[in-house]
C-alpha angles and dihedrals in degrees: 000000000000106000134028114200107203092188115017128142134249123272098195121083096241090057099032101133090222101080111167136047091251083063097050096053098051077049092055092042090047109043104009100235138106109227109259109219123226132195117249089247092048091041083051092039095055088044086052100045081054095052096243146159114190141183099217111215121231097178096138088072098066084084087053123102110252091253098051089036086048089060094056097049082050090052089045096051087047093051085039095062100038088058107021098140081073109028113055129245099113090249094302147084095235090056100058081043084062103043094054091039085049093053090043110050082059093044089050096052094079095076096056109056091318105205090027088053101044092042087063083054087063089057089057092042101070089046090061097043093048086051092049085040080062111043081049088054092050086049093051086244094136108157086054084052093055093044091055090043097059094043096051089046091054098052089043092055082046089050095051101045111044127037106224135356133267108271088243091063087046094069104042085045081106100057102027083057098039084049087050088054101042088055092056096045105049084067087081106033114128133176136255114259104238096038111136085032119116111248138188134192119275095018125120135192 
């Protein structure tokens, strides 16, 4: 893996974020093109020949009705574990639960005192980080433990001497934390087992 996309948009026409005609066509005024469909194995196939991993965005659906968004997380944890070696959930459908709610929960701190809110994540932060900085430690990984050491000292002096967070860090809070995560995480992703094998429907073993 080269590159991991923590917010990019479908490719296939099921998950394509311009839904309506009326979309199409500000699509068509603005960039001048007409969107250019690709199967869930070639859309797979390009992140993969990129070396990608990638957190596909279904935002549009949070206007749906449950029952017509529902149908397009069950389509997405379907795609998700056909390709998981490109589209991230660590293999698993809890994974890709906690890199959305991740996502989500900062996202969704803007609306609630926005820089006051995020500034109490730094303090957590670097509790999180010192007890990483110390399992690392435990594990004689000690430039990890350094690493972790200097970051967590760095958000907790931020912590303790402002009281909130410019409004431009507020809102890249979501990415900059699910990054954060990611980074930590893949430390322990590991593949399927049978990855790489054929495998047809209905067979086991």
């Amino acid at each position: 893996m080269k590159l991991f996309d923590v917010h990019s948009h479908w490719g296939t026409r099921r998950g394509y974020v311009l839904r309506t005609e009326e979309q199409l066509a500000q699509q068509r005024r603005t960039w001048n093109s007409d969107p250019k469909y690709a199967t869930e194995e070639e859309m797979a196939a390009y992140l993969r020949s990129q070396g990608v991993r990638t957190i596909l965005d279904f935002g549009f659906t949070k206007s749906l009705p449950i029952a017509e968004a529902r149908a397009y997380h069950d389509y997405a944890i379907d795609v998700q574990a056909t390709y998981p070696d490109v589209i991230f959930g660590n293999w698993l459908p809890g994974g890709l639960a906690l890199g959305s709610g991740i996502f989500g929960y900062t996202d969704a701190l803007q609306l609630r005192s926005g820089g006051q809110s995020v500034h109490a994540l730094l303090l957590l932060l670097a509790i999180v980080l010192g007890l990483l900085a110390i399992w690392s430690l435990y594990r004689g990984r000690r430039m990890r433990a350094a690493t972790s050491v200097a970051v967590a000292a760095g958000a907790l002096i931020w912590f303790l001497t402002t009281d909130t967070v410019p409004d431009e860090f507020v809102g890249f809070a979501p990415h900059l934390t699910t990054l954060l995560v990611l980074a930590l995480a893949a430390q322990r992703l590991r593949p399927p087992a049978a990855d790489g094998k054929p495998y047809r429907r209905g067979e086991a073993g």
